[in-house]
C-alpha positions in Angstrom: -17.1 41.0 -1.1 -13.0 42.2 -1.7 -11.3 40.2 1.1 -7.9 41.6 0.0 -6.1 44.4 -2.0 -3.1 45.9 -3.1 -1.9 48.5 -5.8 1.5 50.0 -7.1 2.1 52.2 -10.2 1.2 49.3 -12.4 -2.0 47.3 -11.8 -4.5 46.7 -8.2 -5.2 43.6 -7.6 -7.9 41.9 -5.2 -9.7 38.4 -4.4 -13.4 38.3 -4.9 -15.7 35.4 -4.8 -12.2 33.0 -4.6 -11.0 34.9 -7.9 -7.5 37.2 -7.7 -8.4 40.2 -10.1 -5.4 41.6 -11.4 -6.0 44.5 -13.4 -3.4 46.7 -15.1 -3.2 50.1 -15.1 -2.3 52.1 -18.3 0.9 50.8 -19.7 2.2 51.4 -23.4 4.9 49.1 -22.8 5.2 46.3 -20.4 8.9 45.9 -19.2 10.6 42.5 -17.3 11.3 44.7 -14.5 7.4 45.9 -14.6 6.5 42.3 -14.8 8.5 40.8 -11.7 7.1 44.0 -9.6 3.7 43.0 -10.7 3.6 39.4 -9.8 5.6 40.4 -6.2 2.1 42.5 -6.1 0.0 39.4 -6.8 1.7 37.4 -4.3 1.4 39.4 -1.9 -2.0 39.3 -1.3 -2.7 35.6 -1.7 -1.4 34.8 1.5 0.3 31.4 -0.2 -3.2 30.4 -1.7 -3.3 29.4 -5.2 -6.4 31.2 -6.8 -7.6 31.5 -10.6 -6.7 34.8 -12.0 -8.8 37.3 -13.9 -6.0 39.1 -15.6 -7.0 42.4 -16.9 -4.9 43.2 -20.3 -7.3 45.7 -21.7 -5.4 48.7 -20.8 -1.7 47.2 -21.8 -0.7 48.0 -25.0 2.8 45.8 -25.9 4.7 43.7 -23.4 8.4 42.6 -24.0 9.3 39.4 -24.7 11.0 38.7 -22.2 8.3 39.9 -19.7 6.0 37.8 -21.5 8.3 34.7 -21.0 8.9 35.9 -16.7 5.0 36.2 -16.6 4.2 33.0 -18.3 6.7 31.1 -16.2 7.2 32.7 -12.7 4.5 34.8 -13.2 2.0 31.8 -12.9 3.4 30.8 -9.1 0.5 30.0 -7.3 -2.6 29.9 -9.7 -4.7 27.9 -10.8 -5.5 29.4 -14.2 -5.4 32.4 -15.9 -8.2 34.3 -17.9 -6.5 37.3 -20.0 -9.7 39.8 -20.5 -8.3 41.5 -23.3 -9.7 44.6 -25.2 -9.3 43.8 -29.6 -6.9 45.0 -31.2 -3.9 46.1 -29.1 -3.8 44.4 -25.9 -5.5 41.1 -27.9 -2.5 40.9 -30.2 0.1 41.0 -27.3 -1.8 38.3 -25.0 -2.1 36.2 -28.2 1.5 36.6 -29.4 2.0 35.5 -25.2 0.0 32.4 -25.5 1.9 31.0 -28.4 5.1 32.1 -28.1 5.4 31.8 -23.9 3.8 28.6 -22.9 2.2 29.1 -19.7 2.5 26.7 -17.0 -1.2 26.5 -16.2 -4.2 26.5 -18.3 -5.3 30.4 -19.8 -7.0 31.6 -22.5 -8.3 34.9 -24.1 -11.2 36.9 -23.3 -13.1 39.8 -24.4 -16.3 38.9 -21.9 -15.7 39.3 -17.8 -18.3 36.7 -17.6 -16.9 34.0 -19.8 -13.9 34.5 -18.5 -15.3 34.0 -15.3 -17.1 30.9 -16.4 -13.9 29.2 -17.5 -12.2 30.1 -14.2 -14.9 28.7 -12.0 -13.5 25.4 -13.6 -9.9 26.0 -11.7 -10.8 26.4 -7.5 -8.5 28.2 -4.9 -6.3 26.0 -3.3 -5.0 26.4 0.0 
């Protein structure tokens, strides 16, 4: 059952089961002012809960860098992971450039299955 959503011109996002899902819309370009509007979207929903995120990359084709840094820094403010579900090759190649050039501040990895990347989050609980 969806306990909460949101939406803006760039991704919804809703809890399920204690996971945030955080999908993005179509985007050919992911910009730092995109990004901050995006996590302000996230946040806004978790009522100051830290959750595990099930970020949905697969319809993002390139991000910035420097959205990629905002995201891997700010952008991780009250999670407890992040799974990227990622769709090979385009939005794969931005989340891994991401991961090794952006250092995120909590535990994520790449996915191409919604169920392993639900596995791995199950290891990562909400906190209140």
């Amino acid at each position: 059952m969806i306990s909460k959503r949101a939406h803006n011109d760039y991704a919804k996002v809703y809890i399920e089961q204690d996971i945030l899902h955080f999908i993005y819309l179509p985007i050919e370009n992911l910009s730092l002012d995109m990004a901050k509007k995006l996590v302000r979207l996230r946040i806004s929903v978790q009522n100051n809960k830290s959750y595990p995120v099930l970020c949905d990359l697969r319809e993002v084709i390139q991000a910035d860098k420097s959205a990629m840094d905002y995201l891997a820094k700010e952008g991780s403010e009250l999670a407890t992971a992040v799974a990227l579900l990622v769709k090979y090759p385009h939005s794969a190649f931005t989340a891994d450039f991401y991961l090794q050039t952006s250092l995120p501040a909590v535990p994520t990895r790449l996915f191409e299955d919604p169920l392993k990347a639900k596995a791995f989050l199950s290891n990562f609980p909400k906190r209140h």
